[in-house]
C-alpha positions in Angstrom: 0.0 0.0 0.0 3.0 2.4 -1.0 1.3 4.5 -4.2 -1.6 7.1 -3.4 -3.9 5.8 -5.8 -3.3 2.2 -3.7 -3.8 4.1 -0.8 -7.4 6.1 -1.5 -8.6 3.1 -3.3 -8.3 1.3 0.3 -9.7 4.1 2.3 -12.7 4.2 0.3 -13.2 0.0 0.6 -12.7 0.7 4.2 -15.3 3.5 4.5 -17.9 1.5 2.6 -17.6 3.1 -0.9 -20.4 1.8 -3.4 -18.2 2.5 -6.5 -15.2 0.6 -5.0 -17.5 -2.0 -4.2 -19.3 -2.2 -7.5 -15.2 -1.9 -9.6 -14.5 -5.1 -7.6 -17.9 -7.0 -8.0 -17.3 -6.3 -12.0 -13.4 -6.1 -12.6 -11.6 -7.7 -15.3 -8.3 -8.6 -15.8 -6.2 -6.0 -16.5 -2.7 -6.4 -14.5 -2.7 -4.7 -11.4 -4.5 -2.4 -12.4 -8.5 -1.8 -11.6 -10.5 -2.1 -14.7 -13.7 -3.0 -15.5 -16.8 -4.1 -17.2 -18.7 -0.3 -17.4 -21.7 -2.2 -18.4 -21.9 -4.3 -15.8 -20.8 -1.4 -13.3 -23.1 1.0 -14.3 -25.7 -1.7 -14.4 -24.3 -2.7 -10.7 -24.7 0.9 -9.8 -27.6 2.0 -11.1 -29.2 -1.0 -9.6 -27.9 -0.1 -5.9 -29.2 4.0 -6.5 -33.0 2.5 -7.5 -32.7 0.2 -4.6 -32.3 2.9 -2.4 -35.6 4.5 -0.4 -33.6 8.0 -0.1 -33.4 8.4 -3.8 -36.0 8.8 -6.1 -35.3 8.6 -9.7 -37.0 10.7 -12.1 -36.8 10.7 -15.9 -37.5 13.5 -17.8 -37.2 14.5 -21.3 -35.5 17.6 -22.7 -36.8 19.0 -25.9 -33.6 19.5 -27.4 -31.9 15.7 -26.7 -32.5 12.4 -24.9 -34.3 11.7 -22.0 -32.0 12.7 -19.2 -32.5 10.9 -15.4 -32.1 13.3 -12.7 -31.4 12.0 -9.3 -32.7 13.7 -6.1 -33.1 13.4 -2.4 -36.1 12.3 -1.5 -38.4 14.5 1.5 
């Protein structure tokens, strides 16, 4: 644990960090290095944030692109 980027990638797993914890539920080979799957993370995350009673999730559609999703705290 002698690099920074070593050392705050253990910090967060030690405080509980959801994107540490969805990069080693979907990493891939890669060396030493972290890498991984961004499907399956996103999917991994996105999953966790709709799971969660505090967030609500609301899609909304610009007129000028794609449907964005907006994430707020719920009351």
């Amino acid at each position: 644990m002698g690099h920074a980027v070593g050392v705050l990638k253990e910090e967060m797993r030690r405080l509980g960090s959801l994107v540490l914890e969805a990069a080693d539920a979907n990493a891939v080979p890669a060396g030493r290095a972290l890498a991984v799957d961004r499907d399956a993370f996103a999917r991994y995350v996105t999953e966790w944030i709709e799971a969660e009673p505090l967030i609500e999730r609301v899609t909304v559609s610009g007129a000028s692109g794609p449907a964005d999703a907006w994430i707020t705290q719920a009351a």
